[in-house]
C-alpha positions as protocol buffer text, in pm:
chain_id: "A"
residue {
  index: 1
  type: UNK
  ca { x: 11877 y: 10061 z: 6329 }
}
residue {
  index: 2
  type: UNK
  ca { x: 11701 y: 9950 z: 6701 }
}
residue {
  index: 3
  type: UNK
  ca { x: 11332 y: 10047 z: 6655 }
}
residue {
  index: 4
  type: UNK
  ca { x: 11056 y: 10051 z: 6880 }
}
residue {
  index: 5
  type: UNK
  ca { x: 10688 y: 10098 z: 6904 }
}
residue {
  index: 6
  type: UNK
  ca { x: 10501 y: 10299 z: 7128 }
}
residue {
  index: 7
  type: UNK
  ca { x: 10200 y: 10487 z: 7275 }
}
residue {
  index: 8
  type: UNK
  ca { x: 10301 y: 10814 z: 7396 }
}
residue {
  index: 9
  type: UNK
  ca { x: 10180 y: 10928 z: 7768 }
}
residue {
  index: 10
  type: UNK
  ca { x: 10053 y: 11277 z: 7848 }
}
residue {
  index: 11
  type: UNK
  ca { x: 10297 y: 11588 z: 8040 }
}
residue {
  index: 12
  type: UNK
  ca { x: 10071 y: 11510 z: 8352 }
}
residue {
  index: 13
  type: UNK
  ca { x: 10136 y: 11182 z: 8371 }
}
residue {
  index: 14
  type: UNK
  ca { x: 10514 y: 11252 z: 8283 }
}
residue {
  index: 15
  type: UNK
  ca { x: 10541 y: 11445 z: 8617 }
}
residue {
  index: 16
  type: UNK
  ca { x: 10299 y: 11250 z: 8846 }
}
residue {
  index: 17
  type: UNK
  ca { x: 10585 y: 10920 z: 8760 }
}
residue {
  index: 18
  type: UNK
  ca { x: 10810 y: 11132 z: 8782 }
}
residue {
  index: 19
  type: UNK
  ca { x: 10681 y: 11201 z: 9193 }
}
residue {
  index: 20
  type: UNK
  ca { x: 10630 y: 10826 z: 9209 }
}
residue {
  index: 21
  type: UNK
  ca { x: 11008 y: 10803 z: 9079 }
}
residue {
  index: 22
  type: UNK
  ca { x: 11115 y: 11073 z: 9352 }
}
residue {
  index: 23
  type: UNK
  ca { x: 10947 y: 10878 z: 9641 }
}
residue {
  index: 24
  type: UNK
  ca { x: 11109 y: 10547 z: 9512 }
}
residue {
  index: 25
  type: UNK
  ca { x: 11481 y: 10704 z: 9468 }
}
residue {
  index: 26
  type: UNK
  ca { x: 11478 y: 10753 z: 9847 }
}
residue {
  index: 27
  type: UNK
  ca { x: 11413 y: 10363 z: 9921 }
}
residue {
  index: 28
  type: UNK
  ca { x: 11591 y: 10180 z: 9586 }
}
residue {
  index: 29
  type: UNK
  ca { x: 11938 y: 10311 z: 9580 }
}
residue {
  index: 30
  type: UNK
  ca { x: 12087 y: 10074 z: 9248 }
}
residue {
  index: 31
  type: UNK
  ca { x: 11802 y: 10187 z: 9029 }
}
residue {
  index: 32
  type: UNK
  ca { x: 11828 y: 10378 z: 8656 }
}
residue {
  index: 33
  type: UNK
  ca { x: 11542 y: 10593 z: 8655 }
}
residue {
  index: 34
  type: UNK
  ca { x: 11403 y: 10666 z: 8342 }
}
residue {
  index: 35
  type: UNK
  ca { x: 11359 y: 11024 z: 8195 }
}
residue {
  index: 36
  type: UNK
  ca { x: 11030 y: 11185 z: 8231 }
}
residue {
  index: 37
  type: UNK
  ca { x: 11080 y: 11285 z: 7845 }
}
residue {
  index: 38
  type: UNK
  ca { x: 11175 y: 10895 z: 7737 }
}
residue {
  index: 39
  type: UNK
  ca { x: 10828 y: 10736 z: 7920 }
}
residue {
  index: 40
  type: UNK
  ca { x: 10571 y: 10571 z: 7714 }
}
residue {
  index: 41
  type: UNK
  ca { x: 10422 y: 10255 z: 7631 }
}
residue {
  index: 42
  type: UNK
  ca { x: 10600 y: 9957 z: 7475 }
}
residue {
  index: 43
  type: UNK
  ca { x: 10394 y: 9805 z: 7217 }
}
residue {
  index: 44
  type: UNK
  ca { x: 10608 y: 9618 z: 7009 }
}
residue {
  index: 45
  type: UNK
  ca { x: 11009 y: 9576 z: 7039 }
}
residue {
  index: 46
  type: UNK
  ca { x: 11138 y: 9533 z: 6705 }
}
residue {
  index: 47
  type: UNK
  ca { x: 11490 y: 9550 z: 6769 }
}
residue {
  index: 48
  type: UNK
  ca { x: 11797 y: 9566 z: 6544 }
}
residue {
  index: 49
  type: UNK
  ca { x: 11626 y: 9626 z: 6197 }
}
residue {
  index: 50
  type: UNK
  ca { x: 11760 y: 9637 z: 5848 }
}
residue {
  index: 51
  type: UNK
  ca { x: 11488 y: 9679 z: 5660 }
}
residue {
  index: 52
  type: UNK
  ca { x: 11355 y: 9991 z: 5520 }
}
residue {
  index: 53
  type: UNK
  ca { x: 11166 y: 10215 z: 5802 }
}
residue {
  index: 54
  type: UNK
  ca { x: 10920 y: 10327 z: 5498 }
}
residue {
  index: 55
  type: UNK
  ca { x: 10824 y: 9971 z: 5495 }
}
residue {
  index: 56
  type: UNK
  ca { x: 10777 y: 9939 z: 5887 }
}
residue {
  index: 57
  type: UNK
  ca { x: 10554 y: 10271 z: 5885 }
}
residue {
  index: 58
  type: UNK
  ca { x: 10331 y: 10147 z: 5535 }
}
residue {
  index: 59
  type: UNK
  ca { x: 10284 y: 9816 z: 5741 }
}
residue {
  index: 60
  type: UNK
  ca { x: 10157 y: 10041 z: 6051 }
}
residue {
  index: 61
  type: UNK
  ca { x: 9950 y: 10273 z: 5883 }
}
residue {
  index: 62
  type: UNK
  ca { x: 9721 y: 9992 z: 5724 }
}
residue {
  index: 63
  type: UNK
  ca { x: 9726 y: 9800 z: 6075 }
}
residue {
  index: 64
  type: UNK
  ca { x: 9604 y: 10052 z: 6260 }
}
residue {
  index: 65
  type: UNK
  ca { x: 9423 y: 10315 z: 6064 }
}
residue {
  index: 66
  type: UNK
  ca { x: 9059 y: 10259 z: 6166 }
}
residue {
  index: 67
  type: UNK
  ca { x: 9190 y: 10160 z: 6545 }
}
residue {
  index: 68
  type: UNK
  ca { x: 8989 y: 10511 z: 6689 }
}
residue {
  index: 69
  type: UNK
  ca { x: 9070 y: 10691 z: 6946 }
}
residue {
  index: 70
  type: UNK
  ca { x: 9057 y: 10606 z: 7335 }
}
residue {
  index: 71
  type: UNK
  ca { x: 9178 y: 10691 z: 7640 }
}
residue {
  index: 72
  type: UNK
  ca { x: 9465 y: 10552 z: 7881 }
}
residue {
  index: 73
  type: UNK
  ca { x: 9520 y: 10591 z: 8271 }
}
residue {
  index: 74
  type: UNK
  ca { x: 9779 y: 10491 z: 8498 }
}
residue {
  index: 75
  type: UNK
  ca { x: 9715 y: 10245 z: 8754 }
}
residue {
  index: 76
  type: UNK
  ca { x: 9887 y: 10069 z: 9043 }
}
residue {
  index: 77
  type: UNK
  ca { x: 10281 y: 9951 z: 8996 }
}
residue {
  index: 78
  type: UNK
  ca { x: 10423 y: 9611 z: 8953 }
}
residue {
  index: 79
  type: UNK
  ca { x: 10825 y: 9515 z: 8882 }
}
residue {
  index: 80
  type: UNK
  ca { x: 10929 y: 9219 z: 8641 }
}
residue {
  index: 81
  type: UNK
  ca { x: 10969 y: 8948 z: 8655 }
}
residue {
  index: 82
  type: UNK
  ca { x: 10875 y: 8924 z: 9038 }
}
residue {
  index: 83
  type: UNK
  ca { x: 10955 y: 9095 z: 9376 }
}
residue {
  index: 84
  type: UNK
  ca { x: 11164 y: 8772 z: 9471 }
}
residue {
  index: 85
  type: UNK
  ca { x: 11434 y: 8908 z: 9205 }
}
residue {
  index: 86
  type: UNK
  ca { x: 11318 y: 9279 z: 9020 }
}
residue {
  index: 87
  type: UNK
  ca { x: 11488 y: 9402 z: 8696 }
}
residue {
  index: 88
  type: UNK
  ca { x: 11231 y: 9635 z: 8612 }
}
residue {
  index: 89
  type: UNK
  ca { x: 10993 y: 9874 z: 8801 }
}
residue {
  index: 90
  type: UNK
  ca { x: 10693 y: 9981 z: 8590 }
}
residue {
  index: 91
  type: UNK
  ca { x: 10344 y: 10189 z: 8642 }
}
residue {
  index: 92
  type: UNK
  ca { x: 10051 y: 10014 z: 8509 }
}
residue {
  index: 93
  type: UNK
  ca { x: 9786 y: 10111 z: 8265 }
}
residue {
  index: 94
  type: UNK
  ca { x: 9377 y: 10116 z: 8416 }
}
residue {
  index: 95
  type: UNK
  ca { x: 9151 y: 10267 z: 8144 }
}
residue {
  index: 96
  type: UNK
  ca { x: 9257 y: 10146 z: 7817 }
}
residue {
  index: 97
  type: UNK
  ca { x: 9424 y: 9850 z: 7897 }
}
residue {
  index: 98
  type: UNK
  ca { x: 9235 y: 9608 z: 7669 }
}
residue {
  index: 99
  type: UNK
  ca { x: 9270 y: 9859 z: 7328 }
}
residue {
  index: 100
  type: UNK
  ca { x: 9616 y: 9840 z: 7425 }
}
residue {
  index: 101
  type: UNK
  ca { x: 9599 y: 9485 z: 7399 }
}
residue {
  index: 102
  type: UNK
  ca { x: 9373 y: 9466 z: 7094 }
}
residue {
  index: 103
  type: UNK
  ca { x: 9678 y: 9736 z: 6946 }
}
residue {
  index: 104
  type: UNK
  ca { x: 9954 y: 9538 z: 7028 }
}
residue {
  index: 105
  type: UNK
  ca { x: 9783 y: 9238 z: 6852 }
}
residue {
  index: 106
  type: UNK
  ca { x: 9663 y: 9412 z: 6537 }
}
residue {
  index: 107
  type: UNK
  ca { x: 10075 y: 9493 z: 6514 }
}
residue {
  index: 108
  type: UNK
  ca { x: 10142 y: 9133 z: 6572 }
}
residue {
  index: 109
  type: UNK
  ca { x: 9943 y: 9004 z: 6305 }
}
residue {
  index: 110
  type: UNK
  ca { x: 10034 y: 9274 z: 6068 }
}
residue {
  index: 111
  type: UNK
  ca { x: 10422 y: 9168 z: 6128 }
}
residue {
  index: 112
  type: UNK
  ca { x: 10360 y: 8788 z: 6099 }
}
residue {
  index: 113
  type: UNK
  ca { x: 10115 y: 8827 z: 5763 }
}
residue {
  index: 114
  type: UNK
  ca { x: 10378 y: 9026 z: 5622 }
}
residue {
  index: 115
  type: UNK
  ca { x: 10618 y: 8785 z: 5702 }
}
residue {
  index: 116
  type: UNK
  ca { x: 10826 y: 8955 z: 5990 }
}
residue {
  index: 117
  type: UNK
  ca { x: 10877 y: 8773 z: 6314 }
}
residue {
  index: 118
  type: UNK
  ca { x: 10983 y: 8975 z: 6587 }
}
residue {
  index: 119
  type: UNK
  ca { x: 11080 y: 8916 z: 6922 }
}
residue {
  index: 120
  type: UNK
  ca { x: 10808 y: 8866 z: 7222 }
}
residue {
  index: 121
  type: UNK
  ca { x: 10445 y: 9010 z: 7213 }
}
residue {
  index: 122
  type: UNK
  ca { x: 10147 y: 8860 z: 7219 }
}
residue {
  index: 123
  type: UNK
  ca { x: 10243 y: 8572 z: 6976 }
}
residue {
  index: 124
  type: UNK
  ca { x: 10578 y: 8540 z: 7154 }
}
residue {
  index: 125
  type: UNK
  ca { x: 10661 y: 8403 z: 7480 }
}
residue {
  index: 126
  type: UNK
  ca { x: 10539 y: 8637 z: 7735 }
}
residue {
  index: 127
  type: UNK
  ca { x: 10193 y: 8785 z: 7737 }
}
residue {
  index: 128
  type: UNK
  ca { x: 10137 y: 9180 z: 7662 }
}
residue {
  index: 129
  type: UNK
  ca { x: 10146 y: 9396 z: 7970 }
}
residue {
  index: 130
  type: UNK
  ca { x: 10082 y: 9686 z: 7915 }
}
residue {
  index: 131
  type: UNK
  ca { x: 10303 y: 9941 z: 8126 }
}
residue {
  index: 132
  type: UNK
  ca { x: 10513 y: 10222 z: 8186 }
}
residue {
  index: 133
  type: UNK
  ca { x: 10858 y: 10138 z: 8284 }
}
residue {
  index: 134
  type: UNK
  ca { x: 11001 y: 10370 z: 8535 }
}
residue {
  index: 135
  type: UNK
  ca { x: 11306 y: 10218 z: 8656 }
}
residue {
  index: 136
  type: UNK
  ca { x: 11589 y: 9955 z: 8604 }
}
residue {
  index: 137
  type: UNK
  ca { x: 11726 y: 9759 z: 8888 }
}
residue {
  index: 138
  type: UNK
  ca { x: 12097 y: 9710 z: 8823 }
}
residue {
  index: 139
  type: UNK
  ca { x: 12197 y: 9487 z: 9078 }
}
residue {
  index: 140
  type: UNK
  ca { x: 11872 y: 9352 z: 9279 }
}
residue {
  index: 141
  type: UNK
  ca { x: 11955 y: 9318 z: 9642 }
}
residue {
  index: 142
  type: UNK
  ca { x: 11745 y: 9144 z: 9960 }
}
residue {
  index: 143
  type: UNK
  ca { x: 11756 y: 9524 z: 10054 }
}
residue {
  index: 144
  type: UNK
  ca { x: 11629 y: 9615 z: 9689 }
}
residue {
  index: 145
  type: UNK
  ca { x: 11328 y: 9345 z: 9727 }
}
residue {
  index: 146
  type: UNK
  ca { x: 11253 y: 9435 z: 10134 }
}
residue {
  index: 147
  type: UNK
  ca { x: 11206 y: 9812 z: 10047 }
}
residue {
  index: 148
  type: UNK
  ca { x: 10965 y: 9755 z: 9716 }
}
residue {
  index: 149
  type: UNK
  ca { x: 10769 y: 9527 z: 9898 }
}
residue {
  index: 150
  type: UNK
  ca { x: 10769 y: 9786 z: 10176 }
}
residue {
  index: 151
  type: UNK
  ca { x: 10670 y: 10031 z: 9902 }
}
residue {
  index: 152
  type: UNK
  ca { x: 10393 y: 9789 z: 9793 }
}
residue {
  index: 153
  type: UNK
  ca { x: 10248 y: 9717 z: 10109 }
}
residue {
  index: 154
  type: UNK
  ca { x: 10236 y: 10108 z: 10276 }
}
residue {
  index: 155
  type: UNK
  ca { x: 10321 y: 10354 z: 10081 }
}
residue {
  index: 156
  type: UNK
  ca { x: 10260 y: 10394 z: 9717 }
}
residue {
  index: 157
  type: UNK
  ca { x: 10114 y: 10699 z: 9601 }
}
residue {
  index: 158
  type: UNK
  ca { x: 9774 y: 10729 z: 9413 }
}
residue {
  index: 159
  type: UNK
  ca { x: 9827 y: 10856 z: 9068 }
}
residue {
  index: 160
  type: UNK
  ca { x: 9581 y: 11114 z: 8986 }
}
residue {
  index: 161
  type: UNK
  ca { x: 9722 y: 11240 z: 8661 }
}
residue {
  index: 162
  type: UNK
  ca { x: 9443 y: 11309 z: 8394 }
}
residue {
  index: 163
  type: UNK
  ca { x: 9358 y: 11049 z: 8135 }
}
residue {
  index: 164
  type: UNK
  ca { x: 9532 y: 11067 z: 7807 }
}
residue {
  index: 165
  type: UNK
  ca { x: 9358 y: 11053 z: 7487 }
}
residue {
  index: 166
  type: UNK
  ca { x: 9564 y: 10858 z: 7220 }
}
residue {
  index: 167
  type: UNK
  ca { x: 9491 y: 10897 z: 6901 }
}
residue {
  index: 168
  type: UNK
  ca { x: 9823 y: 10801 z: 6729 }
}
residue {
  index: 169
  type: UNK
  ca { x: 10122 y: 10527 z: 6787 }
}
residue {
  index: 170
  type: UNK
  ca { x: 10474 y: 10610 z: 6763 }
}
residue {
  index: 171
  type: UNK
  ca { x: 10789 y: 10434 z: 6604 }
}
residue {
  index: 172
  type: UNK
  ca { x: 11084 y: 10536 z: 6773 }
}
residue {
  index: 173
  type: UNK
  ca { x: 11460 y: 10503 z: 6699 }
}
residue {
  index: 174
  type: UNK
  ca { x: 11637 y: 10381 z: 7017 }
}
residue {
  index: 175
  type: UNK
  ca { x: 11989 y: 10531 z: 7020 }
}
residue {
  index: 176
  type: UNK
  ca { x: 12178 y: 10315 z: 7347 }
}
residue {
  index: 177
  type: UNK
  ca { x: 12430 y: 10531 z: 7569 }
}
residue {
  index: 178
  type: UNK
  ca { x: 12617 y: 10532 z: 7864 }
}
residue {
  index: 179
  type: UNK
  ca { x: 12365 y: 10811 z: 7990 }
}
residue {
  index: 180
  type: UNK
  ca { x: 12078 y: 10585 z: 7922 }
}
residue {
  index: 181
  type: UNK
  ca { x: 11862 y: 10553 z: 7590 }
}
residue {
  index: 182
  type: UNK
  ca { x: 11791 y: 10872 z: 7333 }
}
residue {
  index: 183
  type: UNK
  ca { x: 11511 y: 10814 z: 7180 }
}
residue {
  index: 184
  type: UNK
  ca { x: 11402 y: 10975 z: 6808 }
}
residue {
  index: 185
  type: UNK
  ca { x: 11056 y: 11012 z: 6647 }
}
residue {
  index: 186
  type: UNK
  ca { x: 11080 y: 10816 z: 6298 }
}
residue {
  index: 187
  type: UNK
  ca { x: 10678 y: 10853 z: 6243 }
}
residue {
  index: 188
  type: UNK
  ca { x: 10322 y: 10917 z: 6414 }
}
residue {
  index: 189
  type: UNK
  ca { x: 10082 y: 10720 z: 6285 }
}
residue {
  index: 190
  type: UNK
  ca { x: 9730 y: 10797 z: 6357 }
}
residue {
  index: 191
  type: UNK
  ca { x: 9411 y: 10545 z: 6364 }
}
């Protein structure tokens, strides 16, 4: 089973990406946009897992339980790993950035305690970011790189979505298709 964990985003900011998506589908023609239902917040990629999801969720629940609650806001736009060659196109986090962070490590460490090491993360090679990721970039072109950093220079939009109070973290069941990913709800666990 290919879990996930993640902080869900608000409707509003759903449809505000999704705009940002619309003005970026007219200037990046080789991208997979993802669906405004599928957006939220990576925290932890566990990947192909055969242990019991009970397990996962226990593990969760006493990692995060007295988190409390904050709030997150989008902010600005970047694409991994860098405009010279993009693969992915995200929308970046302002408010609540560092709890994000501080999540994402409290996961971590609950994982590598327990004795589970999974892939990336804060304890893994490449630092935590947190972000929404918008869009794919199947084959990057020059073309692909000269209109995002067009984009980046004149003309993306200021999101002005409402902040989203998150009070809970999700673990997901990724389902992979040729239509794109179908995600499932396995648990909420709230702080």
């Amino acid at each position: 089973m290919r879990l996930f964990i993640a902080a869900d985003i608000n409707d509003e900011q759903k449809e505000e990406i999704a705009g940002v998506q619309s003005m970026m589908k007219n200037h990046i023609a080789d991208a997979r946009w993802v669906r405004a239902p599928a957006l939220h917040i990576t925290l932890k990629f566990l990947g192909e897992v055969e242990i019991p999801v009970k397990n996962i969720i226990t593990l969760l629940e006493h990692s995060v339980h007295r988190f409390g609650t904050f709030k997150i806001s989008l902010d600005g736009w970047g694409v991994f790993p860098h405009f010279r060659h993009p693969r992915i196109i995200w929308v970046g986090i302002g408010q609540g950035n560092d709890e994000l962070r501080a999540l994402n490590c409290k996961i971590d460490h609950a994982f590598a305690e327990n004795g589970f090491d999974f892939a990336n993360g804060s304890s893994g090679k490449n630092k935590f970011l947190p972000h929404v990721t918008i869009g794919r970039i199947r084959n990057p072109t020059k073309d692909t790189t000269f209109s995002l950093q067009e984009i980046n220079d004149n003309e993306f939009p200021v999101i002005g979505a409402a902040d989203n109070e998150l009070n809970y973290i999700n673990l997901y069941r990724s389902n992979l298709s040729p239509q794109g990913a179908r995600y499932k709800s396995m648990a909420k666990i709230h702080f």
